[in-house]
Residue, then its C-alpha position, 0 to 999 in steps of 0.5 A: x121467513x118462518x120461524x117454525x119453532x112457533x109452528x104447531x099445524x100445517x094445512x096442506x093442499x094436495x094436487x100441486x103438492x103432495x102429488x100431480x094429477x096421479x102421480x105422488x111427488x117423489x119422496x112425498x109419503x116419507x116426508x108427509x110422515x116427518x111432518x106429522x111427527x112435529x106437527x098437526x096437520x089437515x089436508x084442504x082441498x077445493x077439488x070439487x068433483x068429487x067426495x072426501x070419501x074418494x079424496x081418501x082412498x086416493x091419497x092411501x091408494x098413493x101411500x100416503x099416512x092419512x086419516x079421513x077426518x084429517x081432510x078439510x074440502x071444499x064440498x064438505x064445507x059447502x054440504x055443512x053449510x047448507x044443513x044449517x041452512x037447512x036449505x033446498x039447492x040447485x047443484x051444478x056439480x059431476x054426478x059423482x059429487x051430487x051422490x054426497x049431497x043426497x040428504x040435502x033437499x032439492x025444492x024449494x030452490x034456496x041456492x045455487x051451487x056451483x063446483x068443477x063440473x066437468x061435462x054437467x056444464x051445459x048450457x040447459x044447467x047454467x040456464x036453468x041456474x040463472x033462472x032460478x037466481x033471477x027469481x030469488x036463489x042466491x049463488x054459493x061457489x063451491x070454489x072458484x079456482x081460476x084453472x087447473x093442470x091437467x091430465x095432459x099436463x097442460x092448464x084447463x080452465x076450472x069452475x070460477x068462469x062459470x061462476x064469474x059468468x052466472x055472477x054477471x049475468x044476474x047481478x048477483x055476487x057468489x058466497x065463497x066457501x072454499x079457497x081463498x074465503x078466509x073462513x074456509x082456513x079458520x074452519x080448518x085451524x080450528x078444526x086442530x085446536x090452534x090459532x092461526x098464527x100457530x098455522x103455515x099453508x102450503x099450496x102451489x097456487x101463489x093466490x086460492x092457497x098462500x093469499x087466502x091462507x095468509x089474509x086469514x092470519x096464516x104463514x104462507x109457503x108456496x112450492x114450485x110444483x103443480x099449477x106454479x108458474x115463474x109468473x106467480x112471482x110477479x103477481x105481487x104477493x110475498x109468500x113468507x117462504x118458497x121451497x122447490x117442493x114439498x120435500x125441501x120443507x124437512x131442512x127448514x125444521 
């Protein structure tokens, strides 16, 4: 159980939880607004096919009370990253997601990243990618979620068995920047001036979100909608709270 008398922020992740592929959660713009009058909130997301920017306009063309320095991703973190390296990188990412990194150089080859291409997963891609790996580049996951639930409404597989396949093949283990890499949340913490045992997660993936949220030091809740499955439960982790959706959060203030 959480005692929320201790809860200063919330990172919320948002397909799963406030909406479902395009589709809001019912009722979940009316409590997002409850929540942000009792808490700070960042919106994380390791959805990496796209930039913040459109992450944004998605979430105010759905109704929902949302500032774009407010929204914690995973590219963003991935981009960051590599300015302070101020390194050259390889991008197996969708067209769209490369436009967000066109500050960032492409020779000499320092890294490899890899994010939810969707169709840009080619086998000349991953190719060329292992080759450059084989030669000295090291390997950054943008994420490395397992699946996602689809437009059909069914699961498709996400970016982690690409990046598990490059892992095997050059014996190289990947640097993690999104969920569930601890540090993913403690950047997102302290980007609302909090610790984090002032901050609870809410996510719909039982392992990326609450685990990841809670081996970083934060209350982990997990709702019923998105990618849950009745099976989650039997994975043996112990959220501190599981709720139907996001909307039953409102009784637990």
């Amino acid at each position: 159980m959480i005692d929320f008398s201790k809860i200063k922020g919330l990172l919320l992740d948002l397909d799963g939880v406030l909406y479902i592929i395009d589709k809001p959660i019912e009722r979940a713009q009316e409590t997002l607004k409850k929540l942000k009058k009792r808490f700070k909130v960042r919106f994380i997301t390791n959805t990496t096919t796209k930039p913040k920017k459109l992450i944004y306009e998605k979430l105010k063309n759905m109704g929902f009370d949302v500032e774009e320095d407010e929204i914690f991703s995973a590219l963003e973190a991935t981009k960051q990253f590599l300015k302070e390296k101020n390194a050259g990188a390889f991008l197996i990412l969708t067209d769209i997601a490369k436009e967000d990194f066109k500050d960032i150089p492409k020779e000499p080859v320092k890294y490899v990243v890899v994010g939810d291409a969707r169709d840009n997963f080619t086998y000349e891609k991953m190719n060329k990618a292992f080759r450059y790996l084989m030669d000295g580049a090291e390997l950054i996951a943008a994420a490395k979620n397992k699946y996602f639930r689809d437009k059909d409404g069914k699961l498709s597989l996400d970016c982690g068995a690409y990046v598990v396949g490059l892992e095997f093949a050059t014996g190289k283990k990947a640097k993690l920047i999104g969920k569930p890499n601890k540090d993913f949340f403690l950047l997102a913490v302290k980007s609302m001036g909090l610790k984090p045992e002032e901050v609870a997660v809410i996510g719909d993936d039982i392992e990326s979100d609450v685990k990841g949220g809670m081996d970083a030091g934060l209350k982990g809740i997990l709702v019923k909608t998105g990618k849950f499955t009745p099976e989650d439960l039997k994975k043996g982790i112990k959220p501190d709270l599981v709720i139907e959706n996001i909307n039953e959060l409102v009784r637990y203030l």
